[in-house]
Each structure stands twice: as structure tokens, then as C-alpha cells.
The first five atom37 places (N, CA, C, CB, O) and aatype in JSON, in Angstrom:
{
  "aatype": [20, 20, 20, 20, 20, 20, 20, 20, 20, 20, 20, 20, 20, 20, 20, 20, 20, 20, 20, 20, 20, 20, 20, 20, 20, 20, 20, 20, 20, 20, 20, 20, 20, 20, 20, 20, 20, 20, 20, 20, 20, 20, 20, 20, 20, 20, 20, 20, 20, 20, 20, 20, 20, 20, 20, 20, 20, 20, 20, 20, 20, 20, 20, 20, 20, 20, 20, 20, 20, 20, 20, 20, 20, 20, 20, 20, 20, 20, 20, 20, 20, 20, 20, 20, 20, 20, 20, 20, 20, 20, 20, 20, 20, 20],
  "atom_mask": [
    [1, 1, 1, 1, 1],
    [1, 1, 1, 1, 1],
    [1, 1, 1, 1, 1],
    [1, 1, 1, 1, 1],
    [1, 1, 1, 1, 1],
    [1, 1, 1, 1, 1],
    [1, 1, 1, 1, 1],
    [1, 1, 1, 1, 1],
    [1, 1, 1, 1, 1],
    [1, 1, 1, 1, 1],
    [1, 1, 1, 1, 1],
    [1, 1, 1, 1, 1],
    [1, 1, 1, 1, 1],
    [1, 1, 1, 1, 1],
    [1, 1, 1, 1, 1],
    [1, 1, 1, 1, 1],
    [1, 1, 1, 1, 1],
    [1, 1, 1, 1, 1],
    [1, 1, 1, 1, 1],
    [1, 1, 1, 1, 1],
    [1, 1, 1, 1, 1],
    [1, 1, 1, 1, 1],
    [1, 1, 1, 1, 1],
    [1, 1, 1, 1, 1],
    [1, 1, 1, 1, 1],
    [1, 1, 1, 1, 1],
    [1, 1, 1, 1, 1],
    [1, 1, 1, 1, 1],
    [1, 1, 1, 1, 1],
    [1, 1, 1, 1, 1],
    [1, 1, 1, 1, 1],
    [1, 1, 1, 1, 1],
    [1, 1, 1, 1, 1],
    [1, 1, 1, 1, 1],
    [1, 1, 1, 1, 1],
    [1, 1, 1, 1, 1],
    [1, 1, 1, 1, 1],
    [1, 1, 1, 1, 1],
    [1, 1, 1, 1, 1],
    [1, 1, 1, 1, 1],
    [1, 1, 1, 1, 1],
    [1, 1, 1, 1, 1],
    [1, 1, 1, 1, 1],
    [1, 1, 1, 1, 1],
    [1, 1, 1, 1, 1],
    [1, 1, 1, 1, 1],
    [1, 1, 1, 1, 1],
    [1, 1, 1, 1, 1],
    [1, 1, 1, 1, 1],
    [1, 1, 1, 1, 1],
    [1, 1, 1, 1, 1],
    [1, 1, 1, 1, 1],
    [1, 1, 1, 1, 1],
    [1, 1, 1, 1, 1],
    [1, 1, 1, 1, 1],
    [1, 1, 1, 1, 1],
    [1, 1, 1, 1, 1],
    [1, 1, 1, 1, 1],
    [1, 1, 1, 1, 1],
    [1, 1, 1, 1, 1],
    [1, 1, 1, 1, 1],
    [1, 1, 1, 1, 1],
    [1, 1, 1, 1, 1],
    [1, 1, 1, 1, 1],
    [1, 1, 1, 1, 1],
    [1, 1, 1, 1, 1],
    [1, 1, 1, 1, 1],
    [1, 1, 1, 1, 1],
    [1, 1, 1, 1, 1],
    [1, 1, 1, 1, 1],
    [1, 1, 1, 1, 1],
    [1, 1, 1, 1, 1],
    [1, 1, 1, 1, 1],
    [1, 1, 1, 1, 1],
    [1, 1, 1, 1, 1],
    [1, 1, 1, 1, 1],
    [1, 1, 1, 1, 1],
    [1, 1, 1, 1, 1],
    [1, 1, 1, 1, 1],
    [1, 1, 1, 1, 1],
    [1, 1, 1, 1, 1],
    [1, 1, 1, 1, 1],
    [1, 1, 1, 1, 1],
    [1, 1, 1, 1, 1],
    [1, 1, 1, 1, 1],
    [1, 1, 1, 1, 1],
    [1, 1, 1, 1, 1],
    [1, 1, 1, 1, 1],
    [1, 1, 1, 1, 1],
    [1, 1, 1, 1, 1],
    [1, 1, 1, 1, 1],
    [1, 1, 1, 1, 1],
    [1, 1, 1, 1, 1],
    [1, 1, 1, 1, 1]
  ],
  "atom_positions": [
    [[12.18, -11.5, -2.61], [12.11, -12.36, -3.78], [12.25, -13.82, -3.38], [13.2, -11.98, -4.78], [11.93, -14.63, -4.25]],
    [[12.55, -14.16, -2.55], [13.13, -15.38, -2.55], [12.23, -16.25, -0.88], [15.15, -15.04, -2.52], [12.34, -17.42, -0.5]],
    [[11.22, -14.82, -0.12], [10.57, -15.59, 0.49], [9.22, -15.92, -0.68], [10.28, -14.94, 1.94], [8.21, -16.51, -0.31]],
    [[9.35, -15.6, -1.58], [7.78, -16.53, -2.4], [8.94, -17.85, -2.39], [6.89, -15.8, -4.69], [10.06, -18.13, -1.98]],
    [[7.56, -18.57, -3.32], [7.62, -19.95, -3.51], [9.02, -20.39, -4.51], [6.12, -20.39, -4.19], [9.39, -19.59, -5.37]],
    [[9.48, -21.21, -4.39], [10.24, -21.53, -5.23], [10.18, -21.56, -6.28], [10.52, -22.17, -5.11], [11.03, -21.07, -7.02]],
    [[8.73, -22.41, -6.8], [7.91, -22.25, -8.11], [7.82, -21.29, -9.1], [6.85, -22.28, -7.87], [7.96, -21.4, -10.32]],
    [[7.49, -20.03, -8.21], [7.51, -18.65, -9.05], [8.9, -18.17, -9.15], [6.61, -17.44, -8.36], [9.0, -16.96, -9.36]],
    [[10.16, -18.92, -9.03], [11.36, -18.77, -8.95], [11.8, -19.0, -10.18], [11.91, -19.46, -8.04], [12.21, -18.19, -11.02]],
    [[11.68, -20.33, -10.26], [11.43, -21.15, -11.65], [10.93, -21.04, -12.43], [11.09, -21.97, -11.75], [11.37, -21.63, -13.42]],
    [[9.53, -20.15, -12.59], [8.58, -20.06, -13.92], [9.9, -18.78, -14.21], [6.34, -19.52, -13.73], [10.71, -19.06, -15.1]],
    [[10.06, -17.62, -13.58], [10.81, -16.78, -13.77], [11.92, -16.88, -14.49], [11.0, -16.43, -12.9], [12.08, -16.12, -15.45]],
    [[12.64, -17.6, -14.25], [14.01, -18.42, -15.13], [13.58, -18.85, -16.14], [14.75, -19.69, -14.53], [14.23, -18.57, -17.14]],
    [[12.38, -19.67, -16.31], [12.09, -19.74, -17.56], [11.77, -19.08, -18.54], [11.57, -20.2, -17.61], [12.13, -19.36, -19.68]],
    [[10.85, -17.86, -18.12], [10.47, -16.8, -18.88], [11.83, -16.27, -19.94], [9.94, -15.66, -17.79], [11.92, -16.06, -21.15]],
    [[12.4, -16.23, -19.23], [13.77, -15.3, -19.46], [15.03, -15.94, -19.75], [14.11, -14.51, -18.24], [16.15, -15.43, -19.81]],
    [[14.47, -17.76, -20.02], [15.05, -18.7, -20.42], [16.91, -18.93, -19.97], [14.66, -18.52, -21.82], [17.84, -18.96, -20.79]],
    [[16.99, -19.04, -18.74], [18.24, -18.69, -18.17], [18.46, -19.96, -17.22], [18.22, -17.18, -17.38], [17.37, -20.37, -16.82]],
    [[19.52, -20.7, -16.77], [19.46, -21.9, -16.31], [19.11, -21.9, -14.87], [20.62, -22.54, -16.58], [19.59, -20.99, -14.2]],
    [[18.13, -23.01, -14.12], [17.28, -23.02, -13.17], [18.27, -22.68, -11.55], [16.44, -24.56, -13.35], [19.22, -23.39, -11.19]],
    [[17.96, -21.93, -11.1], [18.49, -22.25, -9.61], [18.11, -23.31, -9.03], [18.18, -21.34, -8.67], [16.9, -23.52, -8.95]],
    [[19.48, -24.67, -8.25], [19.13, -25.22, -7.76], [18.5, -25.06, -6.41], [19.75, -25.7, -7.97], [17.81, -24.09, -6.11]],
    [[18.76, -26.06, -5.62], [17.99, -25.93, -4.23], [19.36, -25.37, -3.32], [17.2, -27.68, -3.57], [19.06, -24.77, -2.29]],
    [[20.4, -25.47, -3.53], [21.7, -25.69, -3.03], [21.63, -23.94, -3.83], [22.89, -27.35, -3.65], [21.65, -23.06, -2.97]],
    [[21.59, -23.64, -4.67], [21.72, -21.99, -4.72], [20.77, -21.36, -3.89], [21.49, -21.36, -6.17], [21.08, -20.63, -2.95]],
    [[19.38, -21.69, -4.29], [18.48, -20.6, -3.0], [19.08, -20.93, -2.13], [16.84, -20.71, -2.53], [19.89, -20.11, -1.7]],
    [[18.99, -22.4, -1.38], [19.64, -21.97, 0.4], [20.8, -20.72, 0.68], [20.61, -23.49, 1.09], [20.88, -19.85, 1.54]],
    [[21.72, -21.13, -0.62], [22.8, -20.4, -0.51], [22.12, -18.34, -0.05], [23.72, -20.76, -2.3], [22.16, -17.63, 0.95]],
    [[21.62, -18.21, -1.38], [21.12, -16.56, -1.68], [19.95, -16.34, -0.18], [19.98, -16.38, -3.73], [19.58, -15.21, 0.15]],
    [[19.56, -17.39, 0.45], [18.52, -16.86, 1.47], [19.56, -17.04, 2.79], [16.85, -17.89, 1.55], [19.24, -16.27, 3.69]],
    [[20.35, -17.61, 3.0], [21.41, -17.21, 4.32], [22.31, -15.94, 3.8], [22.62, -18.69, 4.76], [22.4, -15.01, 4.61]],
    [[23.01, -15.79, 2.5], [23.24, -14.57, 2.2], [22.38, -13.47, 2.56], [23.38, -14.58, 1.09], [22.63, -12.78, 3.55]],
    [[21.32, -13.24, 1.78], [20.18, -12.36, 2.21], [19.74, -11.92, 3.83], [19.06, -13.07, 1.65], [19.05, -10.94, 4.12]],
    [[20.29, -12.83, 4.72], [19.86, -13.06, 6.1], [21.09, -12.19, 6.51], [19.7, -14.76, 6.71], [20.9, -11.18, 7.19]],
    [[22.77, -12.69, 6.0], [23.95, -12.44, 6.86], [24.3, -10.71, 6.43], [25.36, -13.69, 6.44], [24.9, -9.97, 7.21]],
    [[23.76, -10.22, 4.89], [24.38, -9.06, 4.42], [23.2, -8.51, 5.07], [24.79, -8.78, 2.8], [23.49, -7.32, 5.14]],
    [[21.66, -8.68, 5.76], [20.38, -7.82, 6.09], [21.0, -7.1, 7.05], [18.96, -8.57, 6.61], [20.47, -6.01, 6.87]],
    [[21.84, -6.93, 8.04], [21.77, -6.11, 9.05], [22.24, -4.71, 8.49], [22.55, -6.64, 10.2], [21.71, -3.6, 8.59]],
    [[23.52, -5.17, 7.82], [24.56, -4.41, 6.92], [23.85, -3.0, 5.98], [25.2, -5.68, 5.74], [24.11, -1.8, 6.01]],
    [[22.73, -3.92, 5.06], [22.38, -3.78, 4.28], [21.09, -2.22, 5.08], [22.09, -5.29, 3.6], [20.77, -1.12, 4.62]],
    [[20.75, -2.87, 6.3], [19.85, -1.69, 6.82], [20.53, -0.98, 7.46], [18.75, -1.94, 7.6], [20.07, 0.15, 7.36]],
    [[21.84, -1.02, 8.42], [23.12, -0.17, 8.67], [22.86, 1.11, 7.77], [24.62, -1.01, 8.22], [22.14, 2.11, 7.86]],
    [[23.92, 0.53, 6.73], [24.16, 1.29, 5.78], [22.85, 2.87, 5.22], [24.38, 0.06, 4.75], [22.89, 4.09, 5.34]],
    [[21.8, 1.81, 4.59], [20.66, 2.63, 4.17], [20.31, 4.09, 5.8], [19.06, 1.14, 3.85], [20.16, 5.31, 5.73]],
    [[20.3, 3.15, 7.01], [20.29, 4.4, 7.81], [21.05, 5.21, 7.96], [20.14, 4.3, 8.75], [20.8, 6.3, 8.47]],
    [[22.6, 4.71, 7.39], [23.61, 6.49, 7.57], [23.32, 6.72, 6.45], [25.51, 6.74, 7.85], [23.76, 7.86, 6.37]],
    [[22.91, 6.5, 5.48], [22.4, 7.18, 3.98], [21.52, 8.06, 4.06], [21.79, 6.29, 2.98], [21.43, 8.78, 3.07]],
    [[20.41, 8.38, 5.43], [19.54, 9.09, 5.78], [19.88, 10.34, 4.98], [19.45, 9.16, 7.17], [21.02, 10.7, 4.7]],
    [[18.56, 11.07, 4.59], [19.32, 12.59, 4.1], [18.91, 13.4, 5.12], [18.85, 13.35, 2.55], [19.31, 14.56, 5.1]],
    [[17.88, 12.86, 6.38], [17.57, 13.85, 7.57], [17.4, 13.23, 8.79], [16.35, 14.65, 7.37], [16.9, 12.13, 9.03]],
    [[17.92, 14.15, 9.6], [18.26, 13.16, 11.21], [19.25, 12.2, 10.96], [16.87, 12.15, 11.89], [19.04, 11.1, 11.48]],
    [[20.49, 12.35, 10.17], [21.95, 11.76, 10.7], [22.97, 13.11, 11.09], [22.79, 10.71, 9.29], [23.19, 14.24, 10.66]],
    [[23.36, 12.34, 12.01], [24.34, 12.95, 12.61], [25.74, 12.05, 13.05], [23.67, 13.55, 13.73], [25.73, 10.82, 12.94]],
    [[26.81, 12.7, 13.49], [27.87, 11.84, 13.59], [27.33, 10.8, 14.55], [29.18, 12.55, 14.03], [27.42, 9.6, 14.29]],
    [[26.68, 11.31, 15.81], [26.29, 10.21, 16.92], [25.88, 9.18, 16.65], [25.46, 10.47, 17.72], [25.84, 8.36, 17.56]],
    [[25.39, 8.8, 15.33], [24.71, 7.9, 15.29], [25.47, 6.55, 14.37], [23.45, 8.52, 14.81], [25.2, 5.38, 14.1]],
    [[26.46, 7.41, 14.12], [27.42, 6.27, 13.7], [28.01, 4.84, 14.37], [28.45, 6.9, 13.52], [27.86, 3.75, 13.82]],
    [[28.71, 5.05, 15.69], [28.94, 3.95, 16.39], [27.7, 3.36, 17.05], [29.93, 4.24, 17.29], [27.9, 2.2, 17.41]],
    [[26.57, 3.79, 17.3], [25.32, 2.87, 17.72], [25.41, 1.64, 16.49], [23.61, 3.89, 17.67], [25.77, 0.46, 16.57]],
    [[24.93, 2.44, 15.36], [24.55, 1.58, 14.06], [25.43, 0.7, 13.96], [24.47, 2.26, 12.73], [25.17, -0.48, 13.75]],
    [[27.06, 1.33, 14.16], [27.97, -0.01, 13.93], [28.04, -0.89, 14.64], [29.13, 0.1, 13.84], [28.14, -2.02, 14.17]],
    [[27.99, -0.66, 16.15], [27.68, -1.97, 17.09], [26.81, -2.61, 17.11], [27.64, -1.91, 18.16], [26.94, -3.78, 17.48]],
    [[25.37, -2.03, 16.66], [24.46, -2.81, 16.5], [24.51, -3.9, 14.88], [23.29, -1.79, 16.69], [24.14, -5.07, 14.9]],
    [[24.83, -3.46, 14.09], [25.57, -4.27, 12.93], [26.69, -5.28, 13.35], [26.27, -3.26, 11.95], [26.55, -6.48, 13.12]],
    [[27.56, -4.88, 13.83], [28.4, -6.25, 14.83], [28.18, -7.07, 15.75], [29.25, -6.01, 15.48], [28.85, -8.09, 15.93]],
    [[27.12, -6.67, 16.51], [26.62, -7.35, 17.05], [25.88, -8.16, 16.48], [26.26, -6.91, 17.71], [26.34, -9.3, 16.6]],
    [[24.85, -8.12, 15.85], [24.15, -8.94, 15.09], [24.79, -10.08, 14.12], [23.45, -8.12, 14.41], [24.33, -11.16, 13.75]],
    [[25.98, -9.48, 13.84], [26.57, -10.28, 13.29], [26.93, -11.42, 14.18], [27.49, -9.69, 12.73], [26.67, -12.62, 14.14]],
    [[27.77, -10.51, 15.16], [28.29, -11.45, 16.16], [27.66, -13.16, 16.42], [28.08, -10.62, 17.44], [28.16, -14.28, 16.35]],
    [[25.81, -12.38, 16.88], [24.95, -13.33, 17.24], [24.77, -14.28, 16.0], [23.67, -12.7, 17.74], [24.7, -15.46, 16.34]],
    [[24.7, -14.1, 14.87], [24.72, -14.88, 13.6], [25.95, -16.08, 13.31], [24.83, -13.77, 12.5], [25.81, -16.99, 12.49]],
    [[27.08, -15.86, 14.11], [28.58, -16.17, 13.9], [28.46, -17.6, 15.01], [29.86, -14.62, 14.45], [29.13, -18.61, 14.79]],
    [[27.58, -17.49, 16.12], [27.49, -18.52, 16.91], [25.97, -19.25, 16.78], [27.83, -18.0, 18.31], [25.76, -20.38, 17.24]],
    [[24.94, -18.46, 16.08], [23.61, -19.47, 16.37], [24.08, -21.14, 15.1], [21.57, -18.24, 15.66], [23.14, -21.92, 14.92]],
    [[24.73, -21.31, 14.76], [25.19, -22.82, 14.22], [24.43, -23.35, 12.66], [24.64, -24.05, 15.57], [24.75, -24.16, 11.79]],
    [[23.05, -22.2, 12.92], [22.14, -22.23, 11.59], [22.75, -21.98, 10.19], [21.06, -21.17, 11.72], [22.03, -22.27, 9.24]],
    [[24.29, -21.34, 9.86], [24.71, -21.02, 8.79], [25.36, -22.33, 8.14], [25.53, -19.88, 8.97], [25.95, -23.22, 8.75]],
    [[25.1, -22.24, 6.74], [25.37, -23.62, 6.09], [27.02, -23.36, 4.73], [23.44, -24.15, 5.09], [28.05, -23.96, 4.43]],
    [[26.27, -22.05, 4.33], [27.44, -21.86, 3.59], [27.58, -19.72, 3.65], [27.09, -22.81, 1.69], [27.55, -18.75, 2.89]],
    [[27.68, -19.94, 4.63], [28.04, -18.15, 4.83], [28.92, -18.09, 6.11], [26.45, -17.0, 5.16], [29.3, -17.08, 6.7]],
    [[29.12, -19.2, 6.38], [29.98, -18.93, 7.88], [31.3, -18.31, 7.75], [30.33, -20.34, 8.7], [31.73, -17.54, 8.61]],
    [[31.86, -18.6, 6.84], [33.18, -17.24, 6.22], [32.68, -16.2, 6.03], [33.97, -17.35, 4.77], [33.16, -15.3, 6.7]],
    [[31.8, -15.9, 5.3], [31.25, -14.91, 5.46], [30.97, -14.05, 6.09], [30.81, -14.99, 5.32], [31.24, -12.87, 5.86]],
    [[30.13, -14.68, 7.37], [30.36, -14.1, 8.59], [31.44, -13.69, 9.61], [29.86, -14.62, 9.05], [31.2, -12.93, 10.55]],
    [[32.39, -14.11, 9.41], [33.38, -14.4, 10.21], [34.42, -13.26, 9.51], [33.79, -16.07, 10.21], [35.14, -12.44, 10.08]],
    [[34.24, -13.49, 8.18], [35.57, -12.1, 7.38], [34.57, -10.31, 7.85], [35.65, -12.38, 4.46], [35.1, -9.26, 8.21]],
    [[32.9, -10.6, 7.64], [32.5, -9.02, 7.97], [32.85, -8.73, 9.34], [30.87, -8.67, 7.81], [33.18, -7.58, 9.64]],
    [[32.81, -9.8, 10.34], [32.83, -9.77, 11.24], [34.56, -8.85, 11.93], [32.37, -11.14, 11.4], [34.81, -8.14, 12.9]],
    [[35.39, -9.45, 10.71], [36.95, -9.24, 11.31], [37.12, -7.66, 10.76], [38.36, -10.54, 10.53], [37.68, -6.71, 11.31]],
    [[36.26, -7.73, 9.15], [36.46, -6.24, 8.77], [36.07, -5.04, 9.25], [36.1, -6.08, 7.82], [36.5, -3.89, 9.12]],
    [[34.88, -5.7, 10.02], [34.78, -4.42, 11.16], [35.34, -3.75, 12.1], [34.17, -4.48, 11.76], [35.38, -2.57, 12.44]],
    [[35.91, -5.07, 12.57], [37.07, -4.61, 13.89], [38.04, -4.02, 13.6], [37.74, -5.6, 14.67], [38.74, -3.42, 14.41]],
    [[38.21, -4.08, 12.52], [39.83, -3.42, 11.56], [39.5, -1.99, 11.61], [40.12, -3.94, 9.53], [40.38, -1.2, 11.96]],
    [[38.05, -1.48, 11.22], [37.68, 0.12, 11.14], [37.89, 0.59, 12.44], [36.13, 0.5, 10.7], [37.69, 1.77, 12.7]]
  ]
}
């Protein structure tokens, strides 16, 4: 949703007459969208209903922490860097 145009962002809000996302919210919802994506496909793969097995649990999770990891130092995050940094700690806690 949010790689179209901004434009069709906006006609949308209007349709449905609801107040406009600024520019300072998309950035916000498209580094969100970026920091919860690894998570977000994690997850859906132990949701599998065929071909999961326990083994495949700690791959998925390291590869989800890791990614994170790499997200926590590339410097590109503007307003998710807590973000990153709390999934990052809640993992280590499991």
C-alpha cells in the first residue's frame, strides 16, 4: 500500500473523508513496514500448515534477529530505532 504513490494515498483519505496522512506519518508507516517485514514473514512461515517442524524454529528465529540485528546498525532508521532495539532485546529474552 504504501509503495504506490502518495497521491493515491490521499485521494483514498478523501474518499472515506478521514484526515490526510502527513509526510512525517508515511515515512513513519514505511520504516515500520520495513522493521516488523522480517517478523511479519518469520511468523507466517511457522504458521505453515505443511513442512513445519520443530527444526525449523531456531533457523527462522536467527534469521529474524539477525536481520534485525543488521537493521539496528545500517543508520537509515528515522523513527523506529526503539523499535528496533526493544524487538531486538525481546528476542534475546525467549
Amino acid at each position: 500500500m504504501f509503495d504506490n504513490k502518495e497521491t493515491d494515498l490521499q485521494n483514498a483519505c478523501r474518499k472515506l473523508e478521514i484526515h490526510f496522512f502527513t509526510t512525517y506519518d508515511i515515512a513513519f508507516l514505511r520504516e515500520y513496514k520495513d522493521v516488523m517485514g522480517p517478523i511479519a514473514v518469520g511468523l507466517n512461515f511457522l504458521q505453515g500448515e505443511e513442512m513445519i517442524y520443530l527444526g525449523c524454529l531456531l533457523p527462522t528465529f536467527a534469521s529474524v534477529l539477525n536481520s534485525l540485528a543488521a537493521k539496528e546498525v545500517d543508520n537509515y532508521l528515522e523513527y523506529c530505532k526503539t523499535l528496533v532495539h526493544s524487538l531486538i532485546q525481546g528476542l534475546k529474552k525467549r
